[in-house]
N, C-alpha and C positions, 0 to 999 in steps of 0.2 A: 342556545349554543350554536353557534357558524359552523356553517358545512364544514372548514376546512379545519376545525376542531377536532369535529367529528371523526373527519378521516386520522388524524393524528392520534388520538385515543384510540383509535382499532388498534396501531403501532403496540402490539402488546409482544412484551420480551417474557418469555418462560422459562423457570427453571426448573428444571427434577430432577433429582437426587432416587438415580437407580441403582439393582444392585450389579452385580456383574453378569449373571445371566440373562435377567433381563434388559441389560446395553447389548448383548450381544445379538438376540433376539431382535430386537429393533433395528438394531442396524442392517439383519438379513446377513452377517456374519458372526464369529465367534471375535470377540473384543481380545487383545491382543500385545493389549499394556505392561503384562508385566503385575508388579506390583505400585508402576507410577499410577496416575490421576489418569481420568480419558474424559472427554468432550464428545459428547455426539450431536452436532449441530444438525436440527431439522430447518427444512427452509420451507416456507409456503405464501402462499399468493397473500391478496392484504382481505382478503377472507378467513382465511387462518384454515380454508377446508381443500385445496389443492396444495401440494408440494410440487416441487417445482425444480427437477433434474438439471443439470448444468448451471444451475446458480454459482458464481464464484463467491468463497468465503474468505474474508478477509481474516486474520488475529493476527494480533500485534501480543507480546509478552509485553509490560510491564517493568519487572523486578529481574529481570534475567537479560544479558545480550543474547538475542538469536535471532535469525532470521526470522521474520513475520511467515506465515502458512500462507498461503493465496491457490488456493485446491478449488476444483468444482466440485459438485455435489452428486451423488451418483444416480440412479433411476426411480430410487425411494426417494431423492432429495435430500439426503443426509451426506454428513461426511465425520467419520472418526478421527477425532484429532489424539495421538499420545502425548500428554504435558508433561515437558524435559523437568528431570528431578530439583534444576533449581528455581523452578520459577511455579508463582502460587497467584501469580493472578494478571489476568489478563484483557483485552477490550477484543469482541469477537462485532463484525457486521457481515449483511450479505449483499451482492450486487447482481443486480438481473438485467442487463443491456444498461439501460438508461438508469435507471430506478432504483433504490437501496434502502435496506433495510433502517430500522433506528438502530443505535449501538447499545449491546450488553456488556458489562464489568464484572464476570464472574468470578469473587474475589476467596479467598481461603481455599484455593486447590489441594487437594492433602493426599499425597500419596494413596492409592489402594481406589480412590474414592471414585467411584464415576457418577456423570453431572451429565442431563441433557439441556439444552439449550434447544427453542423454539424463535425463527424470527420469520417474522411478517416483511413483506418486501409492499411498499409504499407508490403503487403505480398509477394511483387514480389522482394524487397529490403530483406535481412537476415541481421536481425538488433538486438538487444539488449539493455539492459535499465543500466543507472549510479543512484543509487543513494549516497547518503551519510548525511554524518555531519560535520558542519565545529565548531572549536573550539578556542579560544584564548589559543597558547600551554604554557603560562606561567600561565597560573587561570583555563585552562577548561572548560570555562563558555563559551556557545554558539555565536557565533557571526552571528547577525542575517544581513539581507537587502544585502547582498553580491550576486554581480554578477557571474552568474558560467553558463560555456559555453562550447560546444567542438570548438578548431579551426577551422574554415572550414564550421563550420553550423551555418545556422542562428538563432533558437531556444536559446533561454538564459532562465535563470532559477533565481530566490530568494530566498535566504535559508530565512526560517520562523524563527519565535521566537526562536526555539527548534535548530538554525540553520540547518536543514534539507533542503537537498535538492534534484530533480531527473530528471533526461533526459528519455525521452522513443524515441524510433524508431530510437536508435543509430545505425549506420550500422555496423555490424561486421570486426573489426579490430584492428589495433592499434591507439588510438587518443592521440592529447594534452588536456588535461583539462585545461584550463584556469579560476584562481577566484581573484575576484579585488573586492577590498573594503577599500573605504578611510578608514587611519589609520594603513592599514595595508601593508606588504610588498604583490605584485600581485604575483603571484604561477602560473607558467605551469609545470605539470607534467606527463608521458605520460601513458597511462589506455590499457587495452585489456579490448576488448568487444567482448563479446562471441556471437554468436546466440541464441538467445531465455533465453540467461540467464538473471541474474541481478546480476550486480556487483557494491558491496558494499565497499565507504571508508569512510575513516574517514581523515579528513584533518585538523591539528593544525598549525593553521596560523600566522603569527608572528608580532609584532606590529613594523610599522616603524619609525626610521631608525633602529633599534636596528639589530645589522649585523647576524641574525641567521638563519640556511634553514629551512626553512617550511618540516614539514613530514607529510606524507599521506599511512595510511594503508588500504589495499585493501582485501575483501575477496568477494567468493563469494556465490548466496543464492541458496539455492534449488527452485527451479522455481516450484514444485509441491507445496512446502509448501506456495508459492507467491501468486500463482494461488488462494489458498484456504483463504486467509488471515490472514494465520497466525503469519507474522513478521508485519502487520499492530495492529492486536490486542497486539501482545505483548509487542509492542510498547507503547500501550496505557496503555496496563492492567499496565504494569513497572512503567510508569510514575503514575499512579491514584491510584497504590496499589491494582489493582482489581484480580491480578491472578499471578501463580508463573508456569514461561517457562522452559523447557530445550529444546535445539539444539541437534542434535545428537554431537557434539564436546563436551556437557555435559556431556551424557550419556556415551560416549566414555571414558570419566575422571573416572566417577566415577563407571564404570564397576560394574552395579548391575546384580544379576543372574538373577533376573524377571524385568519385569518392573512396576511390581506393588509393588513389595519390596522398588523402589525408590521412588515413590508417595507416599508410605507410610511412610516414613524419614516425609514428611511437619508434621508441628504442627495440632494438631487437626488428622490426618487423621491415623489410626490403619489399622494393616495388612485385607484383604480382602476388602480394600477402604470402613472402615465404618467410618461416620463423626463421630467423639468424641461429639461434638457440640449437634447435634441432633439426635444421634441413628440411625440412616440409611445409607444408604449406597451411595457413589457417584452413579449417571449416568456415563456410560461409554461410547464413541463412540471410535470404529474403523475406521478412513478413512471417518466420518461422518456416518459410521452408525451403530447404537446405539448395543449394547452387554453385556451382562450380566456380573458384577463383576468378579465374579468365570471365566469367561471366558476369560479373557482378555490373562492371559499367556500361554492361549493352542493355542490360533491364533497368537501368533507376539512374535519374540524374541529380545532382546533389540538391537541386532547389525542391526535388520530389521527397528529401529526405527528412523525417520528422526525429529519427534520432539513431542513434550506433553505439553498441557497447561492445568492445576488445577484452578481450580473456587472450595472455599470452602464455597460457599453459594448463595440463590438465586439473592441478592441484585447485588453481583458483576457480574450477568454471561450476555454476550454479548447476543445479539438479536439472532445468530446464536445459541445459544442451551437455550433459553429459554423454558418457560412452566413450568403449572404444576406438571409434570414428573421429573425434575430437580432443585426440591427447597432443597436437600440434596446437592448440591453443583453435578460439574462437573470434568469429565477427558476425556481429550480428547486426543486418540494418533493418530499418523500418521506417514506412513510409506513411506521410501526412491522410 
């Protein structure tokens, strides 16, 4: 068996079925659920004998619209998840700087029930993550329940409602992607996967027999901007109407000379990011940390900018800048 086998076999996913005193136990708190379902994700090195504090955990629902979890892990390296009453099953990974976990599918969530999850984080293997979208290329509309795999590893994945779908702790190289779904013609097509990046496509799939090739566009994401969650939020914010993104490929387009000149373009919002709305003036975070209006174009020049998301009001803004301090709405930029 090859080294690099070997390391992928440690990639071992665990599950335990505990009772509630002892998830609480474990976790070094009292469990806190309710009568819903709980997760108590352990995270540890690819020894499986350190855990490994500030790991970011990823979960994405499934069967239910919510926002995806993206939490660090606390000084035991756990983190307690409560699973919302409509959703029963889910895809959980971990990320550690560069490096990620394989991904778990912890499926029949049931009320009452609490579930531990063990993941091993893959540091000796230089790997990388796929995600994507799969779509019907004659309508556009999402195709969901579809198989998607790299050739050669065991890990499969299920694009969700949204057809969405993602691999972590892909080893860096060139792979086949493989995606099957009754009805549809099956697609291999072949992917680079970078180290530590994530590489984003989009794949229109074509209905069978009908003789036409499947196309699959690839780019790929800033791993800074990955890290901080912000192609998860603007995901979400796109879809729900809650906030308005630029990429720097945006910025790049539309070549403003500040960057507060182009925040200022959204509706509602007047030069000096004062809400129209409400007479005050957005909150601003640099890099997440917070900066005074007037300030913003003396620190960061738009070509330094890797991306900006706009909340014009308190109702819409994420858990990550909430508060009293941010009921004028938000601007958040970040830098390359």
């Amino acid at each position: 068996m090859s080294k690099l086998k070997r390391h992928w076999l440690a990639a071992v996913v665990t599950f335990v079925t505990l009772s509630g005193a002892d998830l609480g136990a474990a976790a070094g708190q009292e469990a806190d659920c309710g009568d819903r379902a709980s997760l108590l994700v352990t995270v540890l090195d690819e020894s499986g004998s350190i855990v490994l504090p500030g790991a970011t955990v990823v979960l994405r629902w499934i069967d239910a619209e919510r926002m995806p979890v993206r939490e660090a892990t606390d000084a035991d390296g756990r983190l307690l998840v409560c699973v919302p009453r409509d959703a029963s099953r889910a895809v959980v990974w971990a990320e550690f700087g560069d490096h990620s976990s394989g991904q778990a599918a912890p499926e029949a969530l049931v009320s009452g029930e609490d579930r531990e999850i063990r993941l091993r984080i893959l540091s000796s293997v230089p790997s990388g993550r796929l995600i994507g979208r799969l779509v019907d290329r004659e309508t556009g509309r999402p195709v969901a329940t579809a198989a998607v795999s790299v050739v050669g590893r065991p890990a499969e994945a299920a694009s969700d409602r949204q057809g969405r779908f993602r691999l972590t702790g892909v080893p860096a190289g060139q792979h086949e992607l493989r995606v099957r779904r009754l009805g549809y013609a099956p697609l291999r097509h072949a992917v680079d996967v970078t180290t530590g990046h994530t590489t984003e496509l989009e794949v229109r799939l074509v209905r069978d027999p009908v003789a036409l090739e499947p196309l699959v566009v690839s780019t790929t994401r800033s791993r800074r901007l990955e890290i901080k969650g912000f192609y998860e939020r603007k995901h979400w914010g796109e879809l729900l109407g809650l906030g308005t993104f630029y990429t720097a490929a945006d910025i790049e387009r539309r070549n403003p000379l500040r960057i507060s000149h182009m925040i200022a373009e959204l509706p509602s919002i007047r030069m000096g990011l004062l809400n129209a709305r409400t007479g005050c003036r957005l909150s601003v975070y640099l890099d997440n940390v917070k900066v005074g209006a007037d300030n913003l174009d003396a620190f960061v020049l738009p070509i330094e900018v890797a991306g900006v998301e706009v909340y014009r009001g308190a109702a819409s803004l994420p858990a990550e800048f909430g508060g009293s301090g941010s009921r004028c709405g938000v601007a958040a930029v970040w830098t390359k």
